[in-house]
C-alpha positions in Angstrom: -36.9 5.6 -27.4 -38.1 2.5 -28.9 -38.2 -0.9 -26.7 -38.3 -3.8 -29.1 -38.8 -7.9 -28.1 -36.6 -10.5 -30.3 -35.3 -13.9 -30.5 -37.6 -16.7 -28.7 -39.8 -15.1 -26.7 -41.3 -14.1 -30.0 -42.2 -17.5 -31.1 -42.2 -19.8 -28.1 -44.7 -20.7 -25.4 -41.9 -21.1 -23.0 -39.1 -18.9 -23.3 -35.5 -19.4 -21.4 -35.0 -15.1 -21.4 -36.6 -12.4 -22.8 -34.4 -10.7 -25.0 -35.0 -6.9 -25.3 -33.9 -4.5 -27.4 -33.6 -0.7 -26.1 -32.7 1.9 -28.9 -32.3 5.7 -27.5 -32.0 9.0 -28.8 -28.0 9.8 -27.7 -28.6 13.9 -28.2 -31.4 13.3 -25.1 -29.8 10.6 -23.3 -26.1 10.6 -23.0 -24.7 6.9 -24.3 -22.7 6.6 -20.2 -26.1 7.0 -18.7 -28.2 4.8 -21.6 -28.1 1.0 -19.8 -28.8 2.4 -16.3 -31.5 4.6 -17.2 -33.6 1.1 -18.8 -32.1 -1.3 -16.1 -34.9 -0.3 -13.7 -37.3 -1.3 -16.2 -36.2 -4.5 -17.0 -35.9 -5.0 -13.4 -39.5 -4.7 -13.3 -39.9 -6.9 -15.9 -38.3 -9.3 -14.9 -39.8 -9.4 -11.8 -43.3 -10.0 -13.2 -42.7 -12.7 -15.5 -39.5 -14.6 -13.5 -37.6 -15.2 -16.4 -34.4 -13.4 -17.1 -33.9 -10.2 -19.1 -31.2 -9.9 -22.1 -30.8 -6.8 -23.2 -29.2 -5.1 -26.3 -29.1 -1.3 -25.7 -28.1 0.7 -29.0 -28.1 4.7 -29.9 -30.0 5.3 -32.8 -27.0 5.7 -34.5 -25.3 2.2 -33.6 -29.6 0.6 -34.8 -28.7 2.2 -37.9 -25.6 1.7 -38.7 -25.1 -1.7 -37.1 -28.3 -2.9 -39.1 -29.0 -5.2 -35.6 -33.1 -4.2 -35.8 -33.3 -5.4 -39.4 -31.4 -8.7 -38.7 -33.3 -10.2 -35.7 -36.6 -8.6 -37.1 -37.7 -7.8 -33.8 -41.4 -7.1 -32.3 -41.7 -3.2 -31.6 -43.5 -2.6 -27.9 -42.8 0.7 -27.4 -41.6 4.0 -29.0 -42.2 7.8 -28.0 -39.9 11.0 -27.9 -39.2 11.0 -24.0 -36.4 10.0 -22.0 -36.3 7.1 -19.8 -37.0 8.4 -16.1 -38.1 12.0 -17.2 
């Protein structure tokens, strides 16, 4: 899993949203189950800094192949080999 930060919480002091950007493993987490496994996370987020969550949840197949992480040139968080909730 990889949890990414793009768009303009990445360069303002005030953002409107923070968009995230969730890429799984789809042979450990099955693409039905994918949004609902982060939502609790971004729950939490969201939660903590009161400003909304947007987020773009991809296999690593659809990152790849949709070229989305090397467009919006996003801020990596987090990435490790477990699934979400494990």
């Amino acid at each position: 899993m990889q949890v990414f930060l793009f768009g303009s919480v990445c360069y303002r002091d005030h953002p409107n949203d923070i968009d995230m950007l969730f890429v799984y493993d789809a042979s450990l987490l099955p693409p039905r189950s994918a949004y609902g496994a982060f939502r609790p996370l971004m729950a939490e987020i969201e939660a903590m800094v009161d400003i909304p969550i947007r987020s773009v949840v991809l296999s690593q197949d659809e990152a790849r192949e949709s070229g989305f992480v090397e467009e919006v040139e996003p801020i990596e968080l987090r990435s490790t080999r477990s699934v979400v909730g494990a």
